[in-house]
VOPA-478230 format. One record per atom (N, C-alpha, C, CB): x, y, z negated. Coordinates in pm, whole numbers, padded with zeros to 5 digits, always signed. Each point is the difference from the previous one (the first is absolute). Glycine has a CB too. Example, Ala and Ser with C-alpha at 12.3 -4.5 7.8 and 13.67 -1.06 7.14 Angstrom:
2
+01319-00569-00780 -00089+00119+00000 +00090+00120+00000 -00189-00117-00125 +00154+00222+00197 +00082+00119-00006 -00077+00109-00073 +00118-00063+00215 
END
This chain:
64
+00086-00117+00000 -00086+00117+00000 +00090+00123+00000 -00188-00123-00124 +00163+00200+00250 +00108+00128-00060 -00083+00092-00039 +00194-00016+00145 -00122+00170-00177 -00085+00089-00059 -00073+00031-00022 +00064+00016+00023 -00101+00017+00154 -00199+00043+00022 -00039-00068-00052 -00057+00065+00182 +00053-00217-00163 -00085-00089-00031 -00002-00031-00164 +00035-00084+00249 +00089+00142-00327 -00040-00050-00122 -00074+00129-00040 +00194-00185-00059 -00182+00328+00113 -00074+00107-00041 -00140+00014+00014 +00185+00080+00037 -00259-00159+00093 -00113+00023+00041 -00053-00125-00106 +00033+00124+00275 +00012-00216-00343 -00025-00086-00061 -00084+00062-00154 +00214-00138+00151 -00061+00188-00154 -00027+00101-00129 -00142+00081+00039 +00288+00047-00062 -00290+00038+00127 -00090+00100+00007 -00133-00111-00004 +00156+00220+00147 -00155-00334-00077 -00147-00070+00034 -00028-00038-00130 +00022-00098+00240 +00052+00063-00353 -00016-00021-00123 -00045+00086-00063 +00129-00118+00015 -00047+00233-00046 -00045+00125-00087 -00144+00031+00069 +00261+00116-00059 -00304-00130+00195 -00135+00046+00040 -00096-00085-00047 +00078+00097+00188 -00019-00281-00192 -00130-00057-00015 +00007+00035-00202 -00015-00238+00278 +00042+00268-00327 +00029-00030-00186 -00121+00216+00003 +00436-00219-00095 -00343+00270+00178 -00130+00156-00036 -00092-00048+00063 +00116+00230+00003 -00214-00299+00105 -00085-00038+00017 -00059-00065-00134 +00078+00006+00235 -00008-00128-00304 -00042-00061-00102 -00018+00038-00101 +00063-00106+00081 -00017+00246-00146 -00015+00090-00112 -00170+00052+00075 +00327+00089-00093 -00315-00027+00181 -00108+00117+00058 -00153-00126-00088 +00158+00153+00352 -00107-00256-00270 -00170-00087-00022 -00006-00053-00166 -00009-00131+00292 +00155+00145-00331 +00000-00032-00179 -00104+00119-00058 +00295-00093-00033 -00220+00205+00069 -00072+00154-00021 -00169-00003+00020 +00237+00121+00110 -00253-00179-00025 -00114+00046+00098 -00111-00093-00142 +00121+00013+00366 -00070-00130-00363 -00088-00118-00095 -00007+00018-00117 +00052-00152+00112 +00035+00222-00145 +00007+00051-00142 -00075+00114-00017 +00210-00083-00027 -00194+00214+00103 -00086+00076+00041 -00198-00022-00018 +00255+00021+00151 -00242-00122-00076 -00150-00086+00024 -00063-00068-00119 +00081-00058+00224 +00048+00011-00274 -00067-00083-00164 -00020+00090-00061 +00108-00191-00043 -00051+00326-00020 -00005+00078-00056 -00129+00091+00006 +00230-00053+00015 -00244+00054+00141 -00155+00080+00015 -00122-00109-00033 +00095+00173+00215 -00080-00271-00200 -00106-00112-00042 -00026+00017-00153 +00084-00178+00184 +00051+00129-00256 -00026+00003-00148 -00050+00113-00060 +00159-00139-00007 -00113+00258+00036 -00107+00118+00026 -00130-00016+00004 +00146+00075+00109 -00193-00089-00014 -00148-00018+00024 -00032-00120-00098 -00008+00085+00265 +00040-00158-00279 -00047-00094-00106 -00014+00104-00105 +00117-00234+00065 -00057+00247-00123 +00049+00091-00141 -00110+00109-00022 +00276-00020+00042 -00311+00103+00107 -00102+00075-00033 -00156-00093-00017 +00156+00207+00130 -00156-00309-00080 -00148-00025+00015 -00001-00113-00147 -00050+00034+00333 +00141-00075-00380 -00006-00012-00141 -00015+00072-00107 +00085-00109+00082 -00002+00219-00040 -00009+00119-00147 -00014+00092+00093 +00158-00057-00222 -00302+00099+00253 -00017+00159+00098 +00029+00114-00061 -00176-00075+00112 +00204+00069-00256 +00025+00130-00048 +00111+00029+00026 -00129-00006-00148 +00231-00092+00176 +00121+00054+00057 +00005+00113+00107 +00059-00217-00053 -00145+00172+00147 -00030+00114+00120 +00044+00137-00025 -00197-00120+00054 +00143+00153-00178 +00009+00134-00008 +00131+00059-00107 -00277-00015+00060 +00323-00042-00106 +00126-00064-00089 +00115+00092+00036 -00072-00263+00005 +00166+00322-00043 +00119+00060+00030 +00106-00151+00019 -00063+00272-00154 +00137-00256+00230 +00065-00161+00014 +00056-00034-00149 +00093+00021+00277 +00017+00015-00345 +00031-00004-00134 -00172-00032-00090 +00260+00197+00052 -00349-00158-00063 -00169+00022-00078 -00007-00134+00036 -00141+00257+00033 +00147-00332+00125 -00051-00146+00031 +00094-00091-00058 -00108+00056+00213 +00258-00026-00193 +00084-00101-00074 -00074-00019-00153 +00245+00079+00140 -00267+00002-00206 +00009-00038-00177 -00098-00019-00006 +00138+00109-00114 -00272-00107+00183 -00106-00041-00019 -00007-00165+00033 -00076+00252+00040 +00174-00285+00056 +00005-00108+00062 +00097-00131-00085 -00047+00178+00224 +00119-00099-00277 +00122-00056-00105 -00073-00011-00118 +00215+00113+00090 -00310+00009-00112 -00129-00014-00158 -00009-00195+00017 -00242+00313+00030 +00126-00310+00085 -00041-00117+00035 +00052-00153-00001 -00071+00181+00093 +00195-00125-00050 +00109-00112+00047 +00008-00075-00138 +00159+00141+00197 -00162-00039-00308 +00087-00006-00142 -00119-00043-00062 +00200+00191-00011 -00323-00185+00048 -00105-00044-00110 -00009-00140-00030 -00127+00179+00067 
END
């Protein structure tokens, strides 16, 4: 293998691994908005909640 070929190697790697972060991101992203919506339609008072107000209300719970 000479250069090019071990460089374009390289590069096809580093492209496919940031492709593989982007869709890590993306799913994580997605679970996060799900568990969300769960969270509100369990405890709707969260809705209106300052984010910090929903944590300790939610941690109250957790802890009972």
């Amino acid at each position: 293998m000479n250069e090019t070929e071990r460089i374009q190697a390289q590069h096809r790697l580093e492209e496919t691994q940031a492709r593989d972060r982007v869709k890590e991101r993306k799913a994580r992203t997605r679970r996060l908005i799900q568990i969300g919506a769960i969270a509100e339609s369990v405890f709707p008072k969260i809705k209106d909640m300052e984010l910090e107000d929903a944590k300790r209300y939610m941690e109250q719970i957790r802890d009972r």
